[in-house]
N, CA and C of each residue as an Amber inpcrd file, in Angstrom:
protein
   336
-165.7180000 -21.8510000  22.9460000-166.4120000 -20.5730000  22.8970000
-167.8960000 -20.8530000  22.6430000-168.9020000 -20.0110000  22.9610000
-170.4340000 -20.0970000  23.0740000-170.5630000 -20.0080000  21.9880000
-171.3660000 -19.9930000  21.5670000-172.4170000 -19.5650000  20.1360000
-172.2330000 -18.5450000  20.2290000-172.8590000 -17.9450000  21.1500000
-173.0900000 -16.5340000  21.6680000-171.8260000 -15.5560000  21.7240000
-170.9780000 -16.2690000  22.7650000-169.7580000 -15.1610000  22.3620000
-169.1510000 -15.1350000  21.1530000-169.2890000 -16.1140000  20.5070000
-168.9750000 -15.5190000  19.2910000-169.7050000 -15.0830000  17.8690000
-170.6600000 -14.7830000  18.4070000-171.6140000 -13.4920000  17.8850000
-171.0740000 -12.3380000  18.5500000-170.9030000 -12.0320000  19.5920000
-170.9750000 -10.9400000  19.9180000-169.0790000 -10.5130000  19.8500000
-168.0280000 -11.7090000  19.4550000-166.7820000 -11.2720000  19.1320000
-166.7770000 -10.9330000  17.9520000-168.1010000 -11.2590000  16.7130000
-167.9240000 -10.6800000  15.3880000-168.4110000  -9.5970000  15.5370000
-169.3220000  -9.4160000  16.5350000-169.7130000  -7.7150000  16.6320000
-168.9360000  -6.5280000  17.5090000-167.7420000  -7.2980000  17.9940000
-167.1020000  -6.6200000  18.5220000-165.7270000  -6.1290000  17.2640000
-165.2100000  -6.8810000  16.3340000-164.4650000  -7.2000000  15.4880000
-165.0190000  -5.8890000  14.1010000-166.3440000  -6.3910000  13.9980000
-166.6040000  -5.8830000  13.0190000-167.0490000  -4.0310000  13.2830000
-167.6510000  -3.9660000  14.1240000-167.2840000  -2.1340000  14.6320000
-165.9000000  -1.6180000  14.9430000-165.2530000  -2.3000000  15.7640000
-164.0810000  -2.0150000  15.5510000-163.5950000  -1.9010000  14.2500000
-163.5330000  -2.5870000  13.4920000-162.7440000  -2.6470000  12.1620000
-163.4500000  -1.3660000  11.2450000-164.6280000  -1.0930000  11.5810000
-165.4850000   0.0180000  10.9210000-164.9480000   1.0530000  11.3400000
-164.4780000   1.0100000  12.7430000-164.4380000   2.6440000  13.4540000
-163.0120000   2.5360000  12.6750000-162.4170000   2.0160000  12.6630000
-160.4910000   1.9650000  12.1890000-160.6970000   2.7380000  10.8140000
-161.6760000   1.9830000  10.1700000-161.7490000   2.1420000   8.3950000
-161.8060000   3.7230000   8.1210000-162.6060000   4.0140000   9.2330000
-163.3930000   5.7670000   9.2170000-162.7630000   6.6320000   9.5210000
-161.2950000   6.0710000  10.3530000-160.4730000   7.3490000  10.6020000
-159.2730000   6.9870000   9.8310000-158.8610000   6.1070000   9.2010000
-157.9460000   5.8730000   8.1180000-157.7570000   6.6890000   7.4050000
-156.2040000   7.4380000   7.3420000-155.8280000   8.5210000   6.4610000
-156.2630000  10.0580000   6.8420000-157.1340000  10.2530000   8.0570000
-157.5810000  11.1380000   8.4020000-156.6110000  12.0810000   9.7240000
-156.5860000  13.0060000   9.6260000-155.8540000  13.5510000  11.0350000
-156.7330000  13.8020000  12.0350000-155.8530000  14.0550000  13.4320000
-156.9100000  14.3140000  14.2960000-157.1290000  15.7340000  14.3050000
-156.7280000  16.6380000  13.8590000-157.5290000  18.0420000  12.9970000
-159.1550000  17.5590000  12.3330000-158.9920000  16.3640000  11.3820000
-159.7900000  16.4100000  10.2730000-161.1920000  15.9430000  10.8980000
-160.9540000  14.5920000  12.1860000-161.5860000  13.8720000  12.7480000
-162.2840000  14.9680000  13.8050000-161.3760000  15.6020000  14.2270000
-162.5020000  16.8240000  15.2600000-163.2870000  17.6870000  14.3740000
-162.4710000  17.9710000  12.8980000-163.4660000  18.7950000  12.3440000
-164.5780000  18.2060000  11.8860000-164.8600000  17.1760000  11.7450000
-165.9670000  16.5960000  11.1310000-166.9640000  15.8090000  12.0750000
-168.5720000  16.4850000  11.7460000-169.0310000  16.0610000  13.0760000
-169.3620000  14.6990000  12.7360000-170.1620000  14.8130000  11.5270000
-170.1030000  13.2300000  11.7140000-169.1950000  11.8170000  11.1320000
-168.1420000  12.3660000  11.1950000-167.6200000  10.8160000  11.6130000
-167.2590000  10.8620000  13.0610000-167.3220000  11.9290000  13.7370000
-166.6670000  11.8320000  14.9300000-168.0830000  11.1050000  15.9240000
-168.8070000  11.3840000  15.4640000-170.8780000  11.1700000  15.9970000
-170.6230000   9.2650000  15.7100000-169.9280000   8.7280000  14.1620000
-170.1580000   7.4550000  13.9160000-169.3260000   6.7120000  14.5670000
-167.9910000   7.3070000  14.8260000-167.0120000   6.4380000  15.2710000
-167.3000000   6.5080000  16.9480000-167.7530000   7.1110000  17.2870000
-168.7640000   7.2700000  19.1350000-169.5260000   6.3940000  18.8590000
-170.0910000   6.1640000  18.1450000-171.7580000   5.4640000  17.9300000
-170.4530000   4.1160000  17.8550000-169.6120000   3.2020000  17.1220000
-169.1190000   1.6760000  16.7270000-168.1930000   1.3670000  18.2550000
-167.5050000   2.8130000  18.8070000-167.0140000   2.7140000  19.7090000
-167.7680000   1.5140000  21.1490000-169.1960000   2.3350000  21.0550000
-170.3440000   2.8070000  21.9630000-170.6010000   0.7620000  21.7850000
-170.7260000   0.4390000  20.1600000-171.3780000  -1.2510000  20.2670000
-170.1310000  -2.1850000  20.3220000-168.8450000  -1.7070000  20.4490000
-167.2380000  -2.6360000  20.9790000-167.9380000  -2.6500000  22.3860000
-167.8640000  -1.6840000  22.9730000-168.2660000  -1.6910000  24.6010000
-169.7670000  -2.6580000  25.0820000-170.6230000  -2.4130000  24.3110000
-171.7550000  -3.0320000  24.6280000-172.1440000  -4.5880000  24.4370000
-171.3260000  -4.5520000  22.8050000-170.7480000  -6.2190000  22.6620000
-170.2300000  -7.1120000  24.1710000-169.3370000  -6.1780000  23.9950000
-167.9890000  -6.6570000  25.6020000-168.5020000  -7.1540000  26.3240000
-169.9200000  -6.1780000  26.6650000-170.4710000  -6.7920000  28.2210000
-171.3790000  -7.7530000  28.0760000-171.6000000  -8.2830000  27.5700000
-172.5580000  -9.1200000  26.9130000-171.8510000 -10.5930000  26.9140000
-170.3810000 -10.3960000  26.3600000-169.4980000 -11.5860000  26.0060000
-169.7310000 -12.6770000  27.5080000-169.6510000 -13.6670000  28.0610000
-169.4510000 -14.5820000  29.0140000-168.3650000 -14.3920000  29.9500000
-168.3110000 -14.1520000  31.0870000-167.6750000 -14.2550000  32.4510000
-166.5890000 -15.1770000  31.8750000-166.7210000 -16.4660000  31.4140000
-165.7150000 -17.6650000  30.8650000-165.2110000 -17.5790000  30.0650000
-165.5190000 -17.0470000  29.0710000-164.8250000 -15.9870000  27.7660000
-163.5690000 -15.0240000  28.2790000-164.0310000 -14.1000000  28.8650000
-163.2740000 -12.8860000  29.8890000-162.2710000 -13.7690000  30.7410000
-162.6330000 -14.5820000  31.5180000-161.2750000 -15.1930000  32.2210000
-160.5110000 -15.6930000  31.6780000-161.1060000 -16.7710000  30.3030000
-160.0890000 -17.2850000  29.6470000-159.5620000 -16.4340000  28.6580000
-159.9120000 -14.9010000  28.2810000-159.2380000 -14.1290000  27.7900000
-158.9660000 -12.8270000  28.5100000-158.3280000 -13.0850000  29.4390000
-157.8850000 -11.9000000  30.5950000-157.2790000 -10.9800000  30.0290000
-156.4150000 -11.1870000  28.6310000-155.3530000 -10.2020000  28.3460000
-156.0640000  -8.9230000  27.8610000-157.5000000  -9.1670000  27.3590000
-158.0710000  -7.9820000  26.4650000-158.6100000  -7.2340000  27.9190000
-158.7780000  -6.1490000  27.3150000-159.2070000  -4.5790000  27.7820000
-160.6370000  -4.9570000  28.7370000-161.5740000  -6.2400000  29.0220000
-162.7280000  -6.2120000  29.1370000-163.4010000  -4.9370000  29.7200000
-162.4700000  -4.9520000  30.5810000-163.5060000  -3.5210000  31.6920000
-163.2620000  -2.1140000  31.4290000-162.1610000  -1.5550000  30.2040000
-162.2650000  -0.4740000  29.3530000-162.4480000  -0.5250000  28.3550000
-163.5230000  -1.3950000  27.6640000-164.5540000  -1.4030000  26.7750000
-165.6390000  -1.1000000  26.9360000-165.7740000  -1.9930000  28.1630000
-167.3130000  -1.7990000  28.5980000-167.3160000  -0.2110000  29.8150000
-166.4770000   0.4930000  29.8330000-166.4120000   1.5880000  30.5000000
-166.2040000   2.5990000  29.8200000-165.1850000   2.4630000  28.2740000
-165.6400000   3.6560000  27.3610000-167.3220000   3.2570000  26.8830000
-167.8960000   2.2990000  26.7220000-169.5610000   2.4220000  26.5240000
-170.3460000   3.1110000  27.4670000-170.1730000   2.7550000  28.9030000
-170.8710000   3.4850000  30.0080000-170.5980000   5.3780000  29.8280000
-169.4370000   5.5610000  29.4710000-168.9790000   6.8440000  29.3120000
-169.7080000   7.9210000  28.5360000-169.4610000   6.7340000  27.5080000
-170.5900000   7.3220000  25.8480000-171.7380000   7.4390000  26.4500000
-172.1950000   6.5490000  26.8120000-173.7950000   6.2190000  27.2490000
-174.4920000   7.6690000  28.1900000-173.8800000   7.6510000  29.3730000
-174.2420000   8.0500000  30.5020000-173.2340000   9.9850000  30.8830000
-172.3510000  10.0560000  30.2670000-171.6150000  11.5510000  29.8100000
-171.6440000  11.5150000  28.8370000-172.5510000  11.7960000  27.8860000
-172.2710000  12.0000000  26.4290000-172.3320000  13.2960000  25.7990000
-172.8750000  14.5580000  27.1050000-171.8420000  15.7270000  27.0640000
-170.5690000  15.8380000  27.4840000-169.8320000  14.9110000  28.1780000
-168.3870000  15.0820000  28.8190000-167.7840000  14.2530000  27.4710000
-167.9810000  13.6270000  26.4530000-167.0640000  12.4060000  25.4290000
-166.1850000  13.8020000  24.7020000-164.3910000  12.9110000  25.3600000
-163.7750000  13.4870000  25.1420000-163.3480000  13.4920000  23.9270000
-163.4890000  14.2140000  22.5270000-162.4560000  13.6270000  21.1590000
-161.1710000  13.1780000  21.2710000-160.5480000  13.4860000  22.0220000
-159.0140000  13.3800000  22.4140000-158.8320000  11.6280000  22.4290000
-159.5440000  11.3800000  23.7420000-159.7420000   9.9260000  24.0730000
-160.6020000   9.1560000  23.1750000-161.2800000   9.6660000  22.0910000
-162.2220000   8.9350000  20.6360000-161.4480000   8.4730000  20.1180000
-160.5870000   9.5840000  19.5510000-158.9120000   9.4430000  18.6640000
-158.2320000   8.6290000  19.1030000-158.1860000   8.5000000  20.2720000
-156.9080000   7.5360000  20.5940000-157.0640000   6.3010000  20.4420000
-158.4970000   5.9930000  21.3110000-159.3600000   4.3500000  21.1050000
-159.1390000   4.0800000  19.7870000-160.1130000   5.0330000  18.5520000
-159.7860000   4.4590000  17.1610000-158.7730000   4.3070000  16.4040000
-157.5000000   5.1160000  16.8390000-156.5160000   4.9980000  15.7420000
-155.3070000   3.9630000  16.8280000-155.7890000   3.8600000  18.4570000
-154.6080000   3.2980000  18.9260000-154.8210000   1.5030000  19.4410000
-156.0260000   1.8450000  20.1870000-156.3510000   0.6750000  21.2900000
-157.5100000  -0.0050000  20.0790000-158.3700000   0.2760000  19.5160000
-159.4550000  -0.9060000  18.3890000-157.9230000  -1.3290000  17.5730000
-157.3740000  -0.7940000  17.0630000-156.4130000  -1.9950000  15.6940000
-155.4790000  -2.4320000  16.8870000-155.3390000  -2.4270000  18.0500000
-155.0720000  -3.7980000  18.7900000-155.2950000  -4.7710000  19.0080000
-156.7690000  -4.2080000  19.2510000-158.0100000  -5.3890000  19.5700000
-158.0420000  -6.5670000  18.7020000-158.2050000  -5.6090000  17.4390000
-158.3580000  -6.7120000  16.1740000-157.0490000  -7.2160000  16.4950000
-156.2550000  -7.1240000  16.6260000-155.1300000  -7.8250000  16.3840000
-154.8280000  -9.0150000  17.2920000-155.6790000  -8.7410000  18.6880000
-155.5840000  -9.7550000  19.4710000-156.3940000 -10.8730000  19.5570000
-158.0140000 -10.0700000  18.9800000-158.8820000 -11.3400000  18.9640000
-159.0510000 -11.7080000  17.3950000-157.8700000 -11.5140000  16.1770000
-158.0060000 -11.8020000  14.9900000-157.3590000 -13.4600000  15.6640000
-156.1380000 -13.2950000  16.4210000-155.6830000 -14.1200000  16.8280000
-156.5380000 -15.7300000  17.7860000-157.1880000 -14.9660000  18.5320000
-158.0650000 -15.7190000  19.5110000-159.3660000 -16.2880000  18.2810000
-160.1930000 -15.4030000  17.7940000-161.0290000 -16.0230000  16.6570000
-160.4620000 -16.8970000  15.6820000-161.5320000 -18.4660000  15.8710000
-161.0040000 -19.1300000  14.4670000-161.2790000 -18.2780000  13.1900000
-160.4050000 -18.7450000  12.3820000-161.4210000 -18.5010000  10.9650000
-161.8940000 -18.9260000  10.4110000-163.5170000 -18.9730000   9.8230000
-164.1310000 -19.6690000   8.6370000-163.7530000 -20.0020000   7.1760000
């Protein structure tokens, strides 16, 4: 692994793990009612995706199994419709598809 990608797998790791923390214990009632965590967890969503694209072509092949191109496409989403960002699909990323992630590249990352 680069230097580089793995800077940008702790910054993918570590928003993720932020956006998880923020909707922990929360419903998706509580998460639509509240604007801003719903504004922060868009915003950690927004740097998983931006991390992503950033990561190495050689990284991505040799880790085919992760999401690469619906990471970096919920970011374009955020980015570029950020009157169309659906809560529905916020909710799901944070409470379903990020504590995957971690779970897959807790695996793939050494640890210090």
């Amino acid at each position: 692994m680069l230097k580089s990608d793995s800077i940008l797998i702790g910054h993918i790791l570590d928003a993720a793990s932020r956006a998880v923390a923020k909707v922990a214990g929360k419903s998706r009632d509580e998460f639509y009612g509240d604007d801003t965590l719903h504004l922060a967890v868009t915003y950690l969503i927004q740097i998983v995706g931006e991390a992503s694209s950033k990561v190495s072509t050689e990284f991505q092949q040799q880790h085919a199994e992760l999401p690469w191109r619906e990471m970096t496409g919920m970011r374009h989403k955020i980015v570029h419709d950020y009157f169309e960002v659906n809560l529905r699909i916020v909710w799901d990323v944070a409470t379903q598809d990020l504590p995957e992630l971690i779970q897959q590249l807790d695996i793939i990352v050494p640890k210090n």
